[in-house]
N, C-alpha and C positions, 0 to 999 in steps of 0.2 A: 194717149197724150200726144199733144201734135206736138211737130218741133221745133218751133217758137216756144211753147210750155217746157219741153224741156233744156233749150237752149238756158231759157230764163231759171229755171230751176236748178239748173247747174251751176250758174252765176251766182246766185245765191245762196246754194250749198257750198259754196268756195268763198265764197264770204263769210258762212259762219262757220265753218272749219276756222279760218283763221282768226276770227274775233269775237265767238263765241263758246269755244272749246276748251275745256279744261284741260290739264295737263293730263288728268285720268280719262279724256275721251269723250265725256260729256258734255252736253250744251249749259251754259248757264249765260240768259239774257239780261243779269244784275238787276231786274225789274227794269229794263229800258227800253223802251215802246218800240223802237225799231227791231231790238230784238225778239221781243214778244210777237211782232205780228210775224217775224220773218221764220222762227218756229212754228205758229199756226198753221201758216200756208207751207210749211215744208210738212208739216203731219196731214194738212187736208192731201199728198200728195202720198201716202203711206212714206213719207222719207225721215219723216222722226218720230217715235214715241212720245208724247210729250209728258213733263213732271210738274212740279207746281213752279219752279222755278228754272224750266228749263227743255231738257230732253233728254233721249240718248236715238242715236243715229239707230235705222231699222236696217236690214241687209240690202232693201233694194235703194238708201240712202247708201250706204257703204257701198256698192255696187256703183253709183251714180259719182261717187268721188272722187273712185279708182278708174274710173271710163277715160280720164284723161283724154275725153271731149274737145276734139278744137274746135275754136271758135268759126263759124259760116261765115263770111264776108259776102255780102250782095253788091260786089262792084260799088 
C-alpha cells in the first residue's frame, strides 16, 4: 500500500467509524450508496469483513484506526 492509499484509507476509516458504526461496533451502511461503496473499498483493502448490510472492522482495520495517523501536509 502506498501512502497516499493509506493516507486515503484512514480518512475514510474515520469517517465510517463515526457514521457508520453501530453502537455494538459494527458497520451498518442503511443501504446508502456512499456507504456501500466506502465498505467495498474498505474490504477490497482487508480493513472490513463485509455482511449483507454492512461489516465488521478486521484487525488490521482496528489497527488502522488506533494508528492515530496524522494527517501529511505537502506545504
Amino acid at each position: 500500500m502506498t501512502d497516499a492509499e493509506e493516507r486515503l484509507l484512514y480518512a475514510l476509516a474515520l469517517m465510517g467509524q463515526q457514521y457508520l458504526q453501530t453502537p455494538t461496533g459494527d458497520l451498518d451502511h442503511v443501504y446508502m450508496g456512499a456507504g456501500e461503496e466506502a465498505i467495498a473499498l474498505l474490504a477490497e483493502y482487508g480493513l472490513v469483513e463485509p455482511s449483507v448490510r454492512g461489516g465488521e472492522w478486521t484487525a488490521a482495520g482496528q489497527a488502522l484506526l488506533t494508528s492515530r495517523r496524522p494527517p501529511r501536509h505537502d506545504g
